[in-house]
C-alpha positions in Angstrom: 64.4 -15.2 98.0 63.9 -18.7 97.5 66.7 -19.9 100.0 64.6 -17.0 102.3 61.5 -18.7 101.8 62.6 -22.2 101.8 64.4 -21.6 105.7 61.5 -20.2 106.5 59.2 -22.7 105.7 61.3 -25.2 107.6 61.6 -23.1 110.4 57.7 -22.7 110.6 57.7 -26.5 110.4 60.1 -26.9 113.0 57.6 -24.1 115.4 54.2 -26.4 115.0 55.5 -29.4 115.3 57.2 -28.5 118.5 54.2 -26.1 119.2 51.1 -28.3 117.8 51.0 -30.8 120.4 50.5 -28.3 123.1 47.9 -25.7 121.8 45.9 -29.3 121.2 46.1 -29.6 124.8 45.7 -26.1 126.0 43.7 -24.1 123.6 40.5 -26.2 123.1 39.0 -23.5 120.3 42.6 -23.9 118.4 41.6 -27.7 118.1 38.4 -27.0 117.1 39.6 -24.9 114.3 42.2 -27.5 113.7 39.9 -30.0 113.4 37.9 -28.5 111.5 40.3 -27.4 109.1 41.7 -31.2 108.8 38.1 -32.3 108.3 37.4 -29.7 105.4 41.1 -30.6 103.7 39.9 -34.0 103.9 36.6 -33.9 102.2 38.2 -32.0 99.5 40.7 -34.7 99.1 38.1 -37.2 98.6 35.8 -35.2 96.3 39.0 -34.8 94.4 39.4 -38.0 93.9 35.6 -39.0 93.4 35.7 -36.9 90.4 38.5 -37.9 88.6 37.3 -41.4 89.2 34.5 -40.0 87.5 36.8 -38.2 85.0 38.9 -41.5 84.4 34.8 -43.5 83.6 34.2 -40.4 81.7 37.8 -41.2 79.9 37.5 -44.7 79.5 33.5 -44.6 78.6 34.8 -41.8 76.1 37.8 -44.5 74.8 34.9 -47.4 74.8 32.2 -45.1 72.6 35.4 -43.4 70.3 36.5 -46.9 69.5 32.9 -48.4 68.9 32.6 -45.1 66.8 36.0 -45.3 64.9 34.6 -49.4 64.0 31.5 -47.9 62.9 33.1 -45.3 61.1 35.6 -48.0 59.6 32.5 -50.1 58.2 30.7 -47.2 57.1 34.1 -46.3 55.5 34.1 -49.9 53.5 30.9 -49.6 52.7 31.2 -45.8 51.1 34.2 -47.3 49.3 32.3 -50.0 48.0 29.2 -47.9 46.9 32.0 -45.6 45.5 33.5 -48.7 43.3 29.7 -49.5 42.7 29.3 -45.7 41.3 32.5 -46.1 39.1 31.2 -49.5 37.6 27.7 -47.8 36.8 29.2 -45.1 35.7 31.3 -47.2 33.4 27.7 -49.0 32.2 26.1 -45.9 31.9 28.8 -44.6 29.7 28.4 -47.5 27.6 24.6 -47.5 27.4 25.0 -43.8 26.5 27.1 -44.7 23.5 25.1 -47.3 22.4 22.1 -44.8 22.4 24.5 -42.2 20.4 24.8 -45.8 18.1 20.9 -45.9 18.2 20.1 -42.7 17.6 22.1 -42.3 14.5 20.8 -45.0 13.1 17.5 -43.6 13.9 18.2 -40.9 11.8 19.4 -43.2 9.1 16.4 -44.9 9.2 14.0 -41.8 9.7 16.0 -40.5 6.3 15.5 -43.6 4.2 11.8 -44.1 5.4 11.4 -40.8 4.1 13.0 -41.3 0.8 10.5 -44.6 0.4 7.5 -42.5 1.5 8.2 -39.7 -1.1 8.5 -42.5 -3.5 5.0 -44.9 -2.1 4.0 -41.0 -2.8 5.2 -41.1 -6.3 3.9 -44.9 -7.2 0.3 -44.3 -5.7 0.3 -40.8 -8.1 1.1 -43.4 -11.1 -1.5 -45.8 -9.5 -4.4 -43.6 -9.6 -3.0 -42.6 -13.1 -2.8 -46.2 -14.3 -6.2 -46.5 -12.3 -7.9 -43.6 -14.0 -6.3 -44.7 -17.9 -7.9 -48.5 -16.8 -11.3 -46.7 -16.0 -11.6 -45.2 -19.4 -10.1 -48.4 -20.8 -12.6 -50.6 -19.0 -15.3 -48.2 -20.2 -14.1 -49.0 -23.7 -13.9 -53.0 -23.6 -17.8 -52.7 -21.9 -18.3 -50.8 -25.3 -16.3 -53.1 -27.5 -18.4 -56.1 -25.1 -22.0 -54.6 -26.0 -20.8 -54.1 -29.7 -19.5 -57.5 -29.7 -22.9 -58.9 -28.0 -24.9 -57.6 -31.1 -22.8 -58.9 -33.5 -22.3 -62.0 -32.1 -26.6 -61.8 -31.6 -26.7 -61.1 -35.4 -24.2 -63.7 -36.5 -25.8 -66.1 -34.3 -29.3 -65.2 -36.0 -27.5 -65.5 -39.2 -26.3 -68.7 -38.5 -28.7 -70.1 -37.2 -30.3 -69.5 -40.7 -28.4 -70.5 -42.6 -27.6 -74.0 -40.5 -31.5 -74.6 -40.4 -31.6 -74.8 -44.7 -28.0 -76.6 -44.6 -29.9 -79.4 -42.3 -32.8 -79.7 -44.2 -31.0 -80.2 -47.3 -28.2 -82.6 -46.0 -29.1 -83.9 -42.3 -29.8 -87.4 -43.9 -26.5 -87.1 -45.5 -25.0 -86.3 -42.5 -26.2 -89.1 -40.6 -25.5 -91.9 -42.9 -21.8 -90.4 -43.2 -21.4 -90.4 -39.4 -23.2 -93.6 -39.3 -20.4 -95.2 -41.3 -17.8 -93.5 -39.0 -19.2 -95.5 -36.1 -19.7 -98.8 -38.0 -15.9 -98.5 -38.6 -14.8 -97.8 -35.3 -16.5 -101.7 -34.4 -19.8 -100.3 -33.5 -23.7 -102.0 -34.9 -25.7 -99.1 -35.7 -29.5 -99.8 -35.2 -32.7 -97.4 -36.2 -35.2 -97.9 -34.0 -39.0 -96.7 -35.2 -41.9 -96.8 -33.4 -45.6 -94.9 -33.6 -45.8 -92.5 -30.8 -50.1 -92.6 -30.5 -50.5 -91.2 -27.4 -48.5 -88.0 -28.4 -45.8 -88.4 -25.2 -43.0 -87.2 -27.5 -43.9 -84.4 -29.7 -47.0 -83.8 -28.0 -49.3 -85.1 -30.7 -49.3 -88.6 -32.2 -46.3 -89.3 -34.2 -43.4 -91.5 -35.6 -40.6 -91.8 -33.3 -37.3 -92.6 -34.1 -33.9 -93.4 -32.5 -30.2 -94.5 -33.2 -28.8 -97.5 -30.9 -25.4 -98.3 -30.6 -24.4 -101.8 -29.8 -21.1 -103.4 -28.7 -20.5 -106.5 -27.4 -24.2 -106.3 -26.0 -23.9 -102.2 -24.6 -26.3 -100.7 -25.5 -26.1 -96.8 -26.3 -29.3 -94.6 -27.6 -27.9 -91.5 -29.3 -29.2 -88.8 -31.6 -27.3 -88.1 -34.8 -27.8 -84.2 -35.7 -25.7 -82.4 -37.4 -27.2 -79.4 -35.1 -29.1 -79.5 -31.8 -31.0 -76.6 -29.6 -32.1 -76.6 -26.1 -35.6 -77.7 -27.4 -34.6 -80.8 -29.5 -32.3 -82.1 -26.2 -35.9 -82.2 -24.6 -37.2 -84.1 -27.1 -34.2 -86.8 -26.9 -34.6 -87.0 -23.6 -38.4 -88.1 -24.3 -37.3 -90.5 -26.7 -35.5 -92.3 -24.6 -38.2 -92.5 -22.1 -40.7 -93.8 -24.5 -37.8 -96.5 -25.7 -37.6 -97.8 -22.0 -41.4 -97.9 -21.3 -42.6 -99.6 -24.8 -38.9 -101.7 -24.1 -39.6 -102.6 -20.6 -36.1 -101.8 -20.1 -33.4 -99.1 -18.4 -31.0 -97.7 -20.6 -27.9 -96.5 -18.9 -25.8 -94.4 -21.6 -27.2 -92.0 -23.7 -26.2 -89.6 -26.0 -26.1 -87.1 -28.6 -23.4 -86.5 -31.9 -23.3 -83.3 -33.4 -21.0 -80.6 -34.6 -22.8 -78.0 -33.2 -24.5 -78.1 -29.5 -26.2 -75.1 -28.3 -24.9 -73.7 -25.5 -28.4 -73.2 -24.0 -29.1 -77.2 -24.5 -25.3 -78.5 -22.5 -27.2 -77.9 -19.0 -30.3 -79.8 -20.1 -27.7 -82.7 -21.1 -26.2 -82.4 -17.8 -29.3 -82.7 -15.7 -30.4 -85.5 -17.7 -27.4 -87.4 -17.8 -27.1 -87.0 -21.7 -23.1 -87.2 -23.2 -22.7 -85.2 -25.7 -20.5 -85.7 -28.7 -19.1 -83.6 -31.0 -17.3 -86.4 -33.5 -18.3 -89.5 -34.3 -14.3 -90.4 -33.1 -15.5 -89.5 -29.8 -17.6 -92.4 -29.0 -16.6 -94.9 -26.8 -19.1 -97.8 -25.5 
């Protein structure tokens, strides 16, 4: 069949080429048709081959945008391996930051525990405070007692005394003041009485005798009062013997004092506003 067709295909050849040229010239609708036929194989021929230009820009427009894609897709492949390396290392961190929060939380509970244990015993100690608290109240309540008791007695022993030390001076406060007198005399001091009549009453507050004690040492000058007890009341009256001294003197003295044993407690601030030293040994005495 082939070797059939193939003769026959050569033998058709052989016909229009021998034949062609004259139906061209003789047949005018065969050229027409002939023409027409050549035309329309033509045109297809070129359409062909416009589109596979178009195919082969399709192609190579394809091959430009796949390789542009395939960098793109290679950067975005670097950059997906880099935020995967990223992940790992966070991961890693995290992992880290979760033990150390494990760490953290145990000791959490470690502390949580032993905060416990010291508020159970801050529990305890302020039970035993308001115990101790309670126990002080009543004992406080007792010392004010004991205080008050003590206040009367000390009231009554200081009434007692008081007495009693106003008879002792009677009977011996001239003894007392020559014996302290000689005290002073031996420690290098000139001991001076001083008298003087008192008419306008500035003193005592009636017209009397007044009289003082001065010290002397190497030309010092000291007025004291030699008691062998003073109040609050006689510290007054000191203080206005010295002021009649300086006026019927014409002179300021600038130390006085007063020796005794026993100063009232009551007469101290008196001596302090007036600038009085008190003394309570003849030892004591300095000038």
């Amino acid at each position: 069949m082939a070797e059939k067709g193939g003769v026959r295909k050569e033998e058709i050849e052989k016909v229009m080429i021998a034949e062609l040229p004259r139906l061209m010239a003789e047949s005018p609708a065969f050229r027409q048709q002939l023409i027409g036929i050549v035309a329309e194989a033509f045109v297809r021929k070129e359409e062909l081959k416009q589109v596979l230009d178009a195919i082969r820009d399709l192609r190579e427009d394809f091959n430009t945008r796949f390789d542009e894609h395939s960098r793109i897709l290679e950067g975005y492949s670097k950059r997906l391996e880099e935020l995967s390396k990223r992940q790992e290392e966070y991961s890693r961190i995290l992992e880290e930051h979760s033990e150390r929060l494990e760490e953290m939380s145990k000791r959490q509970e470690e502390h949580s525990r032993i905060l416990e244990g010291h508020s159970k015993r801050l529990e305890e100690l302020s039970k035993r405070q308001e115990e101790h608290s309670r126990i002080l109240e009543g004992h406080s309540q007792t010392i004010e007692e004991l205080m008050k008791k003590m206040d009367e007695h000390e009231k009554r022993l200081e009434s007692a005394i008081g007495g009693l030390g106003a008879r002792w001076g009677i009977m011996s406060e001239e003894s007392f003041r020559q014996g302290l007198k000689g005290i002073l005399q031996d420690l290098g001091l000139k001991v001076e009485r001083y008298l003087d009549y008192d008419p306008e009453g500035y003193v005592f507050g009636h017209p009397e005798q007044v009289e003082l004690d001065v010290l002397i040492k190497n030309k010092t000058v000291l007025l004291v009062e030699i008691k062998s007890s003073i109040s609050k009341e006689e510290m007054h009256t000191f203080q206005r013997k010295v002021e009649f001294y300086e006026k019927k003197q014409k002179i300021k003295i600038e130390r006085k004092g007063v020796v005794s044993p026993f100063v009232d407690p009551r007469a101290k601030p008196v001596a302090e506003r007036f600038g009085i030293e008190v003394y309570t040994s003849g030892y004591d005495v300095r000038i």
